[in-house]
N, C-alpha and C positions, 0 to 999 in steps of 0.2 A: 504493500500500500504506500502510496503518498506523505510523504511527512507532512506534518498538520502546519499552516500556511493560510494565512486570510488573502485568497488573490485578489484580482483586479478583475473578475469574470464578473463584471458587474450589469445588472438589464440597463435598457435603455428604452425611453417612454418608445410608443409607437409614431410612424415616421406621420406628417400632416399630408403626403401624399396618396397615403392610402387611407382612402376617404370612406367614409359609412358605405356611402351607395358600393363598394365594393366587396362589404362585406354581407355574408348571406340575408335574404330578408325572412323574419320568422314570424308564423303568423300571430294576431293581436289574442290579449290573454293569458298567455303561459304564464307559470310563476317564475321565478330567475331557476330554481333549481331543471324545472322543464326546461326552460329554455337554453340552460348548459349540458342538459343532456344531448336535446336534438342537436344544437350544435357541434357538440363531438360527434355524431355519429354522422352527419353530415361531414366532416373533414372525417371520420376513418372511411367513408364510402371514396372519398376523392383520393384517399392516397394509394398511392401505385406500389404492391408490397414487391414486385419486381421490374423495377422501373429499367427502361432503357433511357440510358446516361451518357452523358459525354466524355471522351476518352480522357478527360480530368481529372475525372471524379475517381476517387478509391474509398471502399468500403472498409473498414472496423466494428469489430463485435466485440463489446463488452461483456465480463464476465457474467451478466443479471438477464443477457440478450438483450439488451438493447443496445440501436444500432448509430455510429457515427458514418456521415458523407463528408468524405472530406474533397472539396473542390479545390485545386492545385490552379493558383490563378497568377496573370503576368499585371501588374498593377496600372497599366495605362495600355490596353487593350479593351477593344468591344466585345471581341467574342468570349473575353470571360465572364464578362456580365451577362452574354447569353447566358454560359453553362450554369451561370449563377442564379437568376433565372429559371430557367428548365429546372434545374435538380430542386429549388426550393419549390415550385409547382407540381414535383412530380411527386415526391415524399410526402409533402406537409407535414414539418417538422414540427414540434416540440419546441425545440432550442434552436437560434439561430447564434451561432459564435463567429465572431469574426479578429485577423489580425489587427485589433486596435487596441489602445489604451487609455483612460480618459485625459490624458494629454491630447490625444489627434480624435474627441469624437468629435469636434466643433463640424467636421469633414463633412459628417451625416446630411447635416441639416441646410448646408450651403447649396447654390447653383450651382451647375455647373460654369457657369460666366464668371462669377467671382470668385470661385476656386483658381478660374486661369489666372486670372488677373491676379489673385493673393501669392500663385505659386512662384510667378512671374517677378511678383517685385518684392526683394528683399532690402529693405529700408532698415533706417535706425531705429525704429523702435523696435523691429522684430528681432536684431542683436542685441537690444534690450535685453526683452522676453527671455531668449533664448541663453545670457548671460544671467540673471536671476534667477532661472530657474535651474540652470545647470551646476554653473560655477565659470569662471570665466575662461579656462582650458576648453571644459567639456562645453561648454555656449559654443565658443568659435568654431569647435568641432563642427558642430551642430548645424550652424551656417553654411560652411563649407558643405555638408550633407545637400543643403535644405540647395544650395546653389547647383549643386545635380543635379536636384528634381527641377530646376526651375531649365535649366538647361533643356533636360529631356520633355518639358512641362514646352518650350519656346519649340522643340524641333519637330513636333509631334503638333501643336495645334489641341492639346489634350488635358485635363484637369487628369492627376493620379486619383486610385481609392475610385475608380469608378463600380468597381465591382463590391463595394463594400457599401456604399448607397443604393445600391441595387437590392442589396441582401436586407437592407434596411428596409428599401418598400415591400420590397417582399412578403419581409414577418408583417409587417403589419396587417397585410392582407387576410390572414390564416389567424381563425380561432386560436384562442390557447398560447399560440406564436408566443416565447420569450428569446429577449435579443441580449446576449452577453455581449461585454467586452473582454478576449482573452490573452490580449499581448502585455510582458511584461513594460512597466511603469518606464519609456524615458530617459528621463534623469539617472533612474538605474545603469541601463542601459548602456549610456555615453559616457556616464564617470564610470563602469567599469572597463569598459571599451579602451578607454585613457590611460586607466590606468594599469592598463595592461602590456602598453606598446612605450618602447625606450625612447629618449629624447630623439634621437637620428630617425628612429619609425615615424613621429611623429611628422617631423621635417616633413620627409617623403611624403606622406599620405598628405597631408596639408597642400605641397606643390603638387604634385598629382592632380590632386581635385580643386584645386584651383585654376588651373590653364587645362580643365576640359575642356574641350571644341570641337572632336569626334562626332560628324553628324548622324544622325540617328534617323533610319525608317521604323514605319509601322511593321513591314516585314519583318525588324530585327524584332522588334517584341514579340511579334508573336513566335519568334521560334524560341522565345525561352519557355516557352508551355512543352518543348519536346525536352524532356527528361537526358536525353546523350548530350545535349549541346549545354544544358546545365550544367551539369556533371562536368564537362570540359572547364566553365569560368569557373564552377567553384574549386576545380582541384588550383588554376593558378593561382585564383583570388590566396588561397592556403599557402601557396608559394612560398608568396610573397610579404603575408602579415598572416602568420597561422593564430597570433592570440587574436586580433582581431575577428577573424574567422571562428575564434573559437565564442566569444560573447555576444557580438550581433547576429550568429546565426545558431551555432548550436547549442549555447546556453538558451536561447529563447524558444529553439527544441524542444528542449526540454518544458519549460513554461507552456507554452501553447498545451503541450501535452496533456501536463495536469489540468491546465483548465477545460480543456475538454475532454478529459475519462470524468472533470467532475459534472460535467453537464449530460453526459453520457450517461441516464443513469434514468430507473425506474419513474413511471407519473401516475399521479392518480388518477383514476378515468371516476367520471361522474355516472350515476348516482351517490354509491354508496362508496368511495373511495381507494376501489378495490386496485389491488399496484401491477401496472404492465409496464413492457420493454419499452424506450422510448425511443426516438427517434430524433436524430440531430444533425444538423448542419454545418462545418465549419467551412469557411472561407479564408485561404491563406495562400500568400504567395508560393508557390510552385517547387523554389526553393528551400520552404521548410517542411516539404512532403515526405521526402525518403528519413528526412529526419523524426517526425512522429510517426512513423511507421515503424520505425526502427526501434521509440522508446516506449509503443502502446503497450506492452506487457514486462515494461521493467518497474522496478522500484527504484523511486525518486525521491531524490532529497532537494525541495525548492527554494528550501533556507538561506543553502549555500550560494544560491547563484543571486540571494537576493540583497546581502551584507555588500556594502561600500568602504572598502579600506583607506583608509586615511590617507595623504598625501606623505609624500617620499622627503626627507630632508632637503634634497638636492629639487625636488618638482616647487617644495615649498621655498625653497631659494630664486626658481626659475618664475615662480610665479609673482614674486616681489618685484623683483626687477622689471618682469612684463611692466606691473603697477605703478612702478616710479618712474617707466619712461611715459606710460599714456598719460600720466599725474602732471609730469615736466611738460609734455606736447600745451595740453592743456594751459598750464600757467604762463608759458611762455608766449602761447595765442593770447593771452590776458594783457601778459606786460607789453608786449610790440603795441598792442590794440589803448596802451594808454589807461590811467586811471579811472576815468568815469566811463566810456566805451568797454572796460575791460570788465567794470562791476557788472553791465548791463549785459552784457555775454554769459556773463556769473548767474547772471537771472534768468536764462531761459530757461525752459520747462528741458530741452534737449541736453543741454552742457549739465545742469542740476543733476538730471538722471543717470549720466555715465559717472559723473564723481560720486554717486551714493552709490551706482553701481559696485565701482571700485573700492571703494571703501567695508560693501556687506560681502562683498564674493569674499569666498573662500574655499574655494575648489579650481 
């Protein structure tokens, strides 16, 4: 069994696009208990106990019989929003889980038009954010990340996470539907990530992904849905930074895992409570497929992957210095700019926020 761990598989209300008129109409009268009966039995006539699925999908059986779908999806592609789609139509799940954490649910409930547009432009206040909530190593990491997405976000014409607002309208549609969030916490995430890789690693990875400019088709994405061509970048990706390989993907492995063996699991059917196999849906990048497949029948300790180790003598030397030179840039924009120009610079809402920045980070 699972070591005992309060995750992040947290529900999330139902999506505003899946509107009443789409959900069954029952006739006037019933008491609620009637009426949660016919509705279950309404969604167990619609679900497909042998559904024919798209080649994405891989099935898991829990130890209780109840059954996970896991949909292996490329994250700025259409046709995984089909399979995403299709499989939640065809089962009518239970549990709908998906790769997210409530740091990225904001994703859910956005356009797609302003998704581009947010993906697109990374501004000062989002290395704010992203320095506040992280720590100011793991923040600029984080940027650097988010400048990927905004890249692949510019070459494509494409908002990411489209398959995961998919899955969002989905559940709403379907009785009973509950919507987890199953990916581990972020901030986690990126300061262990950080603090995994040596100073010189870091260099790399930081130049690296910053002078991306490798243009990108829709072709390319969709062939990371083929499992061999995966399998080829992640062995180099491993090459080249295997801790890193080791916390952004198969630490979170692991996580997704447990969070869906824990959703994976018996429900009550109405009237009288009685407990059946359930049925579920995860939706996750492609990537972490062979990997929950791999961990569905191990025993897991999630503890481990969830602790933050403190900063290194020398990280915490490195990260001083960061602070004293953005500190210097800073004052020294003040003193050239003159006494009373330079208080007034002191006062805007933007200059304020990176000196308090700099002053609360400590990561």
């Amino acid at each position: 069994m699972d070591s005992d761990h309060n995750s992040e598989d947290e529900s999330v209300g139902p999506s505003e696009d899946a509107s009443e008129e789409e959900m069954p109409r029952l006739p006037p009268g019933l008491s609620d208990g009637e009426a949660m009966e016919l509705l279950w039995q309404l969604r167990s006539r619609q679900r497909n106990s042998s559904p024919d699925l798209p080649e994405t999908v891989s099935r898991l059986t829990a130890p209780d019989g109840s059954t996970l779908y896991l949909v292996g999806t490329a994250h700025f592609s259409d046709s995984s929003k089909q399979d995403v789609a299709a499989t939640i139509r065809a089962v009518q799940p239970d549990v709908v889980v998906v790769e997210l954490c409530q740091y990225r649910v904001s994703m859910l409930k956005m356009d797609e038009n302003t998704l581009l547009k947010e993906a697109k432009n990374i501004n000062l206040e989002k290395v704010q954010q992203a320095i506040k909530q992280n720590g100011l190593m793991s923040g600029l990491m984080q940027i650097l990340l988010l400048k990927v997405s905004a890249h692949i976000t510019e070459q494509l014409g494409m908002a990411p996470g489209g398959e995961f607002r998919e899955a969002f309208k989905e559940a709403g549609r379907i009785p009973f539907c509950k919507f987890h969030l199953g990916d581990r916490p972020i901030p986690v995430t990126f300061k262990r990530a950080i603090a995994a890789l040596s100073l010189w690693q870091k260099a790399r990875l930081a130049w690296g992904l910053c002078f991306l400019s490798d243009p990108i088709s829709k072709e390319d994405v969709e062939k990371c849905k083929q499992k061999d061509l995966l399998e080829q970048t992640m062995s180099e990706m491993i090459g080249e930074f295997p801790a890193l390989h080791q916390t952004i993907v198969a630490e979170r492995d692991i996580y997704l895992t447990h969070t869906l063996r824990q959703a994976t699991r018996c429900v009550e059917a109405p009237p009288n409570g009685q407990k059946v196999p359930g049925v579920v849906v995860g939706v996750v990048g492609m990537g972490h497929v062979p990997g929950i497949e791999k961990n569905w029948e191990k025993e897991l300790n999630v503890s481990e992957i969830m602790s933050v180790a403190p900063p290194s003598r020398f990280g915490w030397v490195i990260h001083t210095v960061i602070k004293g030179v953005l500190m210097g840039i800073v004052g020294y924009a003040c003193y050239r700019a003159g006494g009373t120009l330079g208080r007034r610079l002191l006062s805007l809402p933007a200059v304020k926020s990176i000196v308090e920045n700099l002053r609360l980070s400590d990561a």
